[in-house]
C-alpha positions as CSV (number, residue, x, y, z in Angstrom):
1,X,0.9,-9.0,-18.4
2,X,1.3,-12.8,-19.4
3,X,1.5,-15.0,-16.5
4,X,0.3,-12.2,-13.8
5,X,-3.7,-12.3,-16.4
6,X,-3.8,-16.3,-16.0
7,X,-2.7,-17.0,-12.6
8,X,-5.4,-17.1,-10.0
9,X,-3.8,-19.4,-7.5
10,X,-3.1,-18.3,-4.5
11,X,-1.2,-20.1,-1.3
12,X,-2.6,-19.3,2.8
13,X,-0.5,-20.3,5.5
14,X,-0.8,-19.9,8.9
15,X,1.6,-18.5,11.0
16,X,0.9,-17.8,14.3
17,X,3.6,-15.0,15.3
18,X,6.7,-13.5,13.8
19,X,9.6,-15.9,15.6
20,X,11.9,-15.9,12.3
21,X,11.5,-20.3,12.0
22,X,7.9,-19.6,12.2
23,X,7.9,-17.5,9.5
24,X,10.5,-19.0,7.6
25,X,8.3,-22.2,7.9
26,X,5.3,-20.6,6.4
27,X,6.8,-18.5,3.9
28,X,8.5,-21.3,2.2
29,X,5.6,-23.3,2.3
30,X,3.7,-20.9,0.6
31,X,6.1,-20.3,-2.5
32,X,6.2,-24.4,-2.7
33,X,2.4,-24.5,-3.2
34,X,3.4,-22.5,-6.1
35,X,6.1,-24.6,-7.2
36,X,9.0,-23.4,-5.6
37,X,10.9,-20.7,-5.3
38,X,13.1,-22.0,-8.4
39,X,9.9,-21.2,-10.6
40,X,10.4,-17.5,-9.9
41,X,14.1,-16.9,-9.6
42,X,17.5,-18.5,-11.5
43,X,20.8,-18.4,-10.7
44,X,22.8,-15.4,-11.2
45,X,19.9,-12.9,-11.4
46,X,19.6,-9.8,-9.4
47,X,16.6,-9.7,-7.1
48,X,14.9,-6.8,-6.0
49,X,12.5,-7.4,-3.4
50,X,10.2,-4.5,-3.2
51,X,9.2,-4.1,0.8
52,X,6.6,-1.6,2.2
53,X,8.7,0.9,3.8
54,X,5.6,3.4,4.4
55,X,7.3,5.6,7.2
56,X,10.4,5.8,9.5
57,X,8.5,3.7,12.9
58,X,8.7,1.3,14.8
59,X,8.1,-2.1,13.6
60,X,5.6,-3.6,16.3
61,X,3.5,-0.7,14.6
62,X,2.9,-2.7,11.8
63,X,2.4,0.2,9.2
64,X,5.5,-1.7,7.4
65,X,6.5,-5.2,6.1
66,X,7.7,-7.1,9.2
67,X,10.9,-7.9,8.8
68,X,11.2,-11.9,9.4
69,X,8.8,-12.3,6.4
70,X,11.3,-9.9,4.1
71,X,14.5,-12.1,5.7
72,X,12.5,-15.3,5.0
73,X,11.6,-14.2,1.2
74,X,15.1,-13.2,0.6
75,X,17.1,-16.4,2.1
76,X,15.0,-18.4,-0.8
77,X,16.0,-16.3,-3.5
78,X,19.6,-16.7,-2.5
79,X,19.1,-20.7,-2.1
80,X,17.6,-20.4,-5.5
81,X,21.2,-19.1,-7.3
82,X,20.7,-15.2,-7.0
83,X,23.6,-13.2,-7.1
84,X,22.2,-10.4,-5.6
85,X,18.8,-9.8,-3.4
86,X,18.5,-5.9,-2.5
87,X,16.0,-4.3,-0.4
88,X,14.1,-1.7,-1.9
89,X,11.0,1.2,-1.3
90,X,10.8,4.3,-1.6
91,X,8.9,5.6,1.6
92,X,7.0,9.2,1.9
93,X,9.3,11.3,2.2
94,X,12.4,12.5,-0.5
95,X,14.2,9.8,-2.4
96,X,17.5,10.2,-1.0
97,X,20.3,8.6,0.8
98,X,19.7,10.0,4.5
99,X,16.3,10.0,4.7
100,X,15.6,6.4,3.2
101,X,19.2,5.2,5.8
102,X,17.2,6.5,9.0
103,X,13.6,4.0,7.5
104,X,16.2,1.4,6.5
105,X,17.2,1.3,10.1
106,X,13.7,1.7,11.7
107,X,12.2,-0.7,9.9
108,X,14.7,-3.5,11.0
109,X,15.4,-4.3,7.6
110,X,18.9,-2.7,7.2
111,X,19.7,-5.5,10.5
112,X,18.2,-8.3,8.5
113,X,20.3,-7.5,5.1
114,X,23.5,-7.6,7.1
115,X,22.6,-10.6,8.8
116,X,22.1,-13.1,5.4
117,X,24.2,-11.1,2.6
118,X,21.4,-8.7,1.6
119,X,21.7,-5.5,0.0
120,X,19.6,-2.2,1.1
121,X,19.0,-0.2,-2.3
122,X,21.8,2.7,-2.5
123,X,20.5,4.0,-6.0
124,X,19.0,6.8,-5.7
125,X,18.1,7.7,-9.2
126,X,15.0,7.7,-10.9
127,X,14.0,6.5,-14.4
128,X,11.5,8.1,-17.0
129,X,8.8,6.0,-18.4
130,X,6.8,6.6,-21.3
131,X,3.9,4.5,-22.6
132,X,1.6,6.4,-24.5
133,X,-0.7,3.6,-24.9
134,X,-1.4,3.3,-21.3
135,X,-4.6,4.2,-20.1
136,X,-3.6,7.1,-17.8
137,X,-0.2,6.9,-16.6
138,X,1.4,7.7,-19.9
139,X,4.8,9.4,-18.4
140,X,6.2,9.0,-14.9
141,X,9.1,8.3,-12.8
142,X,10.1,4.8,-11.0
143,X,12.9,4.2,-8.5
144,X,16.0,2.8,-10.8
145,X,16.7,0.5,-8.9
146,X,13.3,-1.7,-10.0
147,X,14.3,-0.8,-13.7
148,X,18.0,-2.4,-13.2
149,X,16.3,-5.6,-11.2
150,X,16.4,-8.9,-13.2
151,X,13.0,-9.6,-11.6
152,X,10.9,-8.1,-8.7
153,X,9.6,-9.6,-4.9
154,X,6.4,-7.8,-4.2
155,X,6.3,-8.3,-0.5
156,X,3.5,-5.9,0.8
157,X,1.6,-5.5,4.3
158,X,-2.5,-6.2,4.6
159,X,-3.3,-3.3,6.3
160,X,-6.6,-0.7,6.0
161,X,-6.6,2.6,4.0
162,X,-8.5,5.5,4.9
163,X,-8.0,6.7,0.7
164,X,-8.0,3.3,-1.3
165,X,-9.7,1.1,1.9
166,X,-7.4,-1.2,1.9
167,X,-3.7,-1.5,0.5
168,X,-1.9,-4.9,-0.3
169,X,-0.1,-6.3,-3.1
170,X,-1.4,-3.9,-6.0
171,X,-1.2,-0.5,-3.7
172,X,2.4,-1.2,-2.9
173,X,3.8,-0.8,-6.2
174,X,3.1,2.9,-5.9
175,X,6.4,2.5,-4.0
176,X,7.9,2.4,-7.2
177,X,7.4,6.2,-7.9
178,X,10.1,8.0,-6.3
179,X,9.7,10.5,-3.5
180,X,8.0,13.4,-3.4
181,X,6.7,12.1,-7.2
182,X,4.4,10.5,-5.4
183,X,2.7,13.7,-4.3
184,X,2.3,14.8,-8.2
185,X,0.7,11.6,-9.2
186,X,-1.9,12.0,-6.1
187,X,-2.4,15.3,-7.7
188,X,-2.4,14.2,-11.6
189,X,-5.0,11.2,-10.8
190,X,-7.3,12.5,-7.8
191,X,-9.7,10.3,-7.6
192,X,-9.9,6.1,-6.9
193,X,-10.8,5.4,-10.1
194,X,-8.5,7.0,-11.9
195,X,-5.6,6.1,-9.1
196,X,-6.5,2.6,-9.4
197,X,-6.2,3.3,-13.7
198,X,-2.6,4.1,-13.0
199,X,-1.5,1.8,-10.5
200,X,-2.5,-0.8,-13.0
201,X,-0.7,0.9,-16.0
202,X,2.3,0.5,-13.4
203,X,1.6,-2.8,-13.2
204,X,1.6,-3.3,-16.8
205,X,5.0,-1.2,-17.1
206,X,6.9,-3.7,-15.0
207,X,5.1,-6.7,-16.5
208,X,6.0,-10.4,-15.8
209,X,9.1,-8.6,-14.1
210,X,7.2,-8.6,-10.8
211,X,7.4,-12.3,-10.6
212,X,5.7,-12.7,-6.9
213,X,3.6,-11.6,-4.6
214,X,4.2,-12.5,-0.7
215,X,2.1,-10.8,2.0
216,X,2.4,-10.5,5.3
217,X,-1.1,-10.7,6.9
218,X,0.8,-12.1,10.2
219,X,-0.4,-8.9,12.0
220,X,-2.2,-6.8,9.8
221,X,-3.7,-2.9,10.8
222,X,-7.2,-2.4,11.3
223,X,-8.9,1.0,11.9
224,X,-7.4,4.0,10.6
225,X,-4.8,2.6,8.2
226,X,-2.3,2.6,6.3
227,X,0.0,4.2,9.5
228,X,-2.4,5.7,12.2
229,X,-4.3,2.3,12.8
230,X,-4.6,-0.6,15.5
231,X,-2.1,-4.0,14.8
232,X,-4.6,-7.2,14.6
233,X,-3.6,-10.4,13.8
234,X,-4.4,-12.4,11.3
235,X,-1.8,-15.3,11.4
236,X,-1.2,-15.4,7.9
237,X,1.0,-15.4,5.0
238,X,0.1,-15.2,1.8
239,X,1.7,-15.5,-1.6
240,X,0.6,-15.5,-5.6
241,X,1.6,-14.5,-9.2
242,X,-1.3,-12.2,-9.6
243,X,-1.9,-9.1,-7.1
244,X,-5.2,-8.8,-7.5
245,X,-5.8,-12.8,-6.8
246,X,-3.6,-12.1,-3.7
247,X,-5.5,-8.9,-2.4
248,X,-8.9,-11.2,-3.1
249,X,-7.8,-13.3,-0.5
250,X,-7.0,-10.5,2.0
251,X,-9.4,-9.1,1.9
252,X,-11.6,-12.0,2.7
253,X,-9.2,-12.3,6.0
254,X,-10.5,-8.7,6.8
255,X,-14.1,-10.0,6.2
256,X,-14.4,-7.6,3.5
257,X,-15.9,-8.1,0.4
258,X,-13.5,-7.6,-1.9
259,X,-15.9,-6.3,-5.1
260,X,-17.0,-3.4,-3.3
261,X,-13.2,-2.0,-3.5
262,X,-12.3,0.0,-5.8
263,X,-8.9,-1.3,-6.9
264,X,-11.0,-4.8,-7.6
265,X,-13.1,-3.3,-9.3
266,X,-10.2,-1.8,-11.6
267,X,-8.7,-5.3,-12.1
268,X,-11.5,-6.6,-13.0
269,X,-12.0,-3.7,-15.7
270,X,-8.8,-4.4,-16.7
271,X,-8.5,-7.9,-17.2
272,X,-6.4,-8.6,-14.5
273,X,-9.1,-11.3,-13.1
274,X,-12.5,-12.3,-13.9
275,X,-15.9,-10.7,-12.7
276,X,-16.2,-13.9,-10.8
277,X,-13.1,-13.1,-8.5
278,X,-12.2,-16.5,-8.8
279,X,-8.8,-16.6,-6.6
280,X,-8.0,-20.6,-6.5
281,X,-7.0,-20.9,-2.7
282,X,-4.6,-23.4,-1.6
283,X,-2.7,-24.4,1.9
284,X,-4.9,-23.6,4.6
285,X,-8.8,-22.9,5.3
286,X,-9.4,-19.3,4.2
287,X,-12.6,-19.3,6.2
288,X,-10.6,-20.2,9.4
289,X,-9.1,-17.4,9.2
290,X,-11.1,-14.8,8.7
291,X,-11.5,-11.9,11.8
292,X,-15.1,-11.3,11.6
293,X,-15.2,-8.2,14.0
294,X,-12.4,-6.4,11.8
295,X,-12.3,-2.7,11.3
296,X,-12.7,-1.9,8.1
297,X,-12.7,2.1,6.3
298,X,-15.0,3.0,3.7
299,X,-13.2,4.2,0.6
300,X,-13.1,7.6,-0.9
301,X,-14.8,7.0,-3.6
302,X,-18.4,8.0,-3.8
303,X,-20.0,9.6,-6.4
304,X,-23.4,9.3,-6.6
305,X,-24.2,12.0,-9.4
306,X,-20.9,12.6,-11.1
307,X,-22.8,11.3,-14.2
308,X,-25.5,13.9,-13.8
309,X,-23.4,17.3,-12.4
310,X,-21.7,19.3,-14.1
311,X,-17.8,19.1,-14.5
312,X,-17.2,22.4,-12.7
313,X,-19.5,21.8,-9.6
314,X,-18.1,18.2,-9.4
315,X,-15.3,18.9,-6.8
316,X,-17.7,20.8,-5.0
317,X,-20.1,17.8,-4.8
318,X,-17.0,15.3,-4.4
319,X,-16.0,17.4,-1.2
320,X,-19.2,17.4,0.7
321,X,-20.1,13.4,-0.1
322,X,-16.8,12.3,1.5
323,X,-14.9,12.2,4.5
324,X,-12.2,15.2,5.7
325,X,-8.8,14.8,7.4
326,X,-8.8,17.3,10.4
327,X,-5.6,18.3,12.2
328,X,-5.9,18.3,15.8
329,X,-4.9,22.2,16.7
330,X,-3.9,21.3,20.0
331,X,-1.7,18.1,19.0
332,X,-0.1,19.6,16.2
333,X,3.8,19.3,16.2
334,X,4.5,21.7,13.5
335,X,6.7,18.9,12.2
336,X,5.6,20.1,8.3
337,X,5.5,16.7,6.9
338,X,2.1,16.9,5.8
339,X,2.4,20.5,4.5
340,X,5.4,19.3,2.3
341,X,3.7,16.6,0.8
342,X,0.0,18.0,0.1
343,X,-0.4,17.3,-3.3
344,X,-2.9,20.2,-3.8
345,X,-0.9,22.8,-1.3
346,X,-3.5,23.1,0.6
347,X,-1.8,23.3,4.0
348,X,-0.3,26.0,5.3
349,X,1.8,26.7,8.2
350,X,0.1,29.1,10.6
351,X,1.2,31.0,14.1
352,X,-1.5,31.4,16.5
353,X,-1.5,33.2,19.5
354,X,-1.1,29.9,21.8
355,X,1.7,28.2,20.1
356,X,4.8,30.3,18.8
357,X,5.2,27.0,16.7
358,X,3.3,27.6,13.1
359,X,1.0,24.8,12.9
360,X,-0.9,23.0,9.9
361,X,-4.2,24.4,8.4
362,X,-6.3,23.2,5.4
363,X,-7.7,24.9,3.1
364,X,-10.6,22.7,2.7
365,X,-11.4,24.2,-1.0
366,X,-8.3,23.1,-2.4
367,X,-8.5,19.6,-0.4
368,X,-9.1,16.3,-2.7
369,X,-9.4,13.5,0.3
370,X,-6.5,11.8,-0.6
371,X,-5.2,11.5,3.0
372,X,-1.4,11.6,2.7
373,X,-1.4,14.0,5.6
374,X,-2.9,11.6,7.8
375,X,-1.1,8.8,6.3
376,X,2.2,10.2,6.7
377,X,1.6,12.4,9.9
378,X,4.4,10.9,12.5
379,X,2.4,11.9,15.7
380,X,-0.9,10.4,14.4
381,X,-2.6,14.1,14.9
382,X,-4.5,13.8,11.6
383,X,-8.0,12.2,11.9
384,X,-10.6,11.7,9.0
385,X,-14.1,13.1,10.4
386,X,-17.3,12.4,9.1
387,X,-19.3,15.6,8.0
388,X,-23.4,15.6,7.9
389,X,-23.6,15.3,4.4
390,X,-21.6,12.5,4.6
391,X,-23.3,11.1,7.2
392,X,-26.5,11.5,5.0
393,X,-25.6,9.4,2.2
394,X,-23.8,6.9,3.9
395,X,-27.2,5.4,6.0
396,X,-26.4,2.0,7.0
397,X,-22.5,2.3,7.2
398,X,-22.2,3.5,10.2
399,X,-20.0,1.1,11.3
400,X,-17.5,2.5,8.5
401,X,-18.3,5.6,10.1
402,X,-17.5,5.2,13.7
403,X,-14.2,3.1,13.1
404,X,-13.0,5.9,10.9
405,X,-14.2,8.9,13.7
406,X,-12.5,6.9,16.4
């Protein structure tokens, strides 16, 4: 990883709201406490800068990258000499044209790149990778478009997660896997330690391509994140070489500590920054900052005996210990998303007697907690609920607990 492995400085700015001098004030002060925005793109390069495009919503939702910080990111690059800065994700849903148009334009960003001589990805194919020395994610699929970039923005949104418990820089590069590709790899690497394995080997694919990190932490989401949650401002913007420096910081903002996440704990296994979490914090007063009363998730991650149960009874025991989406029958749209992008198919459409609309059911013994259907549910019908053996091991989180069940 080079540069990404030594860098633990990280810039904190305030910015009070999302007025586009404001941010464009803060943004380029951040990247100059780094050295510039010439340290991290020439002339005549092409730029891709890699936004959170979670979901077609609106924008004062604040399940996506705001737009004035991807605007203020991208007029730099274009001071800096770039021939090219293009707007890229690839959002739940299919890879293609149409459906990524109708996010492009709900997200405000497709306004933005026609204001300053931006591009919005239109390349839709995918690219096969293949590192068999990777640790997990030996073969998979990115978005060409990151392939064909000379180097890569990573401008992500502090927000909550009811899978990973939080997702920032690191997290959004699983926008880089296209479509409904995403949905196998939920499937292929089930649990957070192994997700958090292969988001790194992602990380390690792309390399010293990804040559920034900028986060928006303006008005981050607490609560049931990364889509069904509550905006809550922070007032800051935030921006580093290395991702897991950056999400150190963030997550201090949140008033979370960031060792007891999972996706820390994987960068610290893999070298990505020391035990210590020794983020060098410049700009502004990390500790004025900080919203005490934040609403944090606990992550899906507990496992208790997986070292002393058997292999087969594991996914039993995983099932019981954590948290279960439950989809409101009432509420219910029959819209299908989540059923379409179950990694485990274990929804299914069903008529009842009330509602000649088929409506989602889980099949709870197929079910591996990894959210997307209340991640990517539009009507925000999907709730994670607390069961009582749960509750039982989880004796002094409460908190957790009633944030998530709200």
């Amino acid at each position: 990883m080079g540069l990404c492995m030594e860098n633990y400085k990280v810039s904190l700015c305030k910015c009070d709201d999302y007025e586009q001098k404001v941010v464009d004030a803060a943004v380029e002060r951040a990247i100059d406490l780094l050295g510039g925005i010439g340290q991290f793109v020439k002339a005549g390069q092409t730029v891709v800068i890699k936004a959170n495009m979670l979901m077609k919503c609106d924008v004062d939702k604040c399940a996506t990258t705001h737009p004035s910080v991807v605007e203020a990111v991208g007029k730099l690059a274009l001071q800096a000499g770039a021939a090219r800065v293009i707007i890229a994700d690839s959002a739940g849903g299919p890879f293609t044209e149409g459906y990524m148009n109708s996010i492009y334009k709900s997200s405000g960003l497709k306004e933005v790149a026609e204001r300053n001589g931006f591009e919005m990805n239109v390349n839709f194919d995918t690219y096969s990778v293949n590192m068999p020395d990777a640790k997990v994610g030996k073969h998979f699929l990115i978005c060409d478009c990151l392939q064909q970039a000379d180097v890569i923005i990573n401008v992500c949104k502090l927000k909550t997660h009811t899978f990973t418990g939080y997702t920032n820089a690191i997290k959004n590069m699983f926008g880089a896997i296209p479509g409904l590709a995403k949905v196998e790899m939920h499937g292929q690497f089930r649990t957070l330690d192994v997700f958090g394995d292969f988001l790194i080997d992602v990380w390690n694919y792309f390399g010293d391509k990804i040559v920034l990190n900028v986060s928006d932490a303006v008005m981050a989401m607490e609560g049931a994140g990364p889509s069904n949650g509550t905006p809550r401002k922070i007032g800051a913007v935030l921006a580093g070489v290395n991702p897991a420096a950056v999400d150190v910081v963030g997550l201090k903002l949140m008033n979370i500590e960031p060792i007891t996440m999972p996706f820390i704990q994987t960068a610290v296994a893999r070298g990505y920054i020391d035990k210590d979490l020794s983020a060098e914090i410049v700009g502004d007063n990390v500790d004025e900052l900080v919203v005490t009363d934040f609403k944090t998730v606990t992550p899906n991650n507990f496992k208790p005996f997986a070292n002393y149960i058997p292999q087969w009874l594991q996914g039993t025991v995983h099932r019981l210990m954590t948290q279960r989406p439950v989809i409101s029958k009432k509420k219910c749209k029959g819209c299908k998303k989540c059923y379409e992008h179950c990694p485990m198919k274990a929804i299914s459409m069903v008529k009842t007697h009330n509602s000649p609309v088929p409506k989602a059911k889980i099949d709870y013994s197929k079910c591996i907690r990894c959210y997307c259907c209340q991640e990517l549910c539009p009507f925000g019908v999907v709730k994670v609920k607390s069961g009582v053996v749960y509750r039982m091991f989880h004796i002094g989180t409460k908190k957790h607990i009633k944030n998530m069940d709200k």
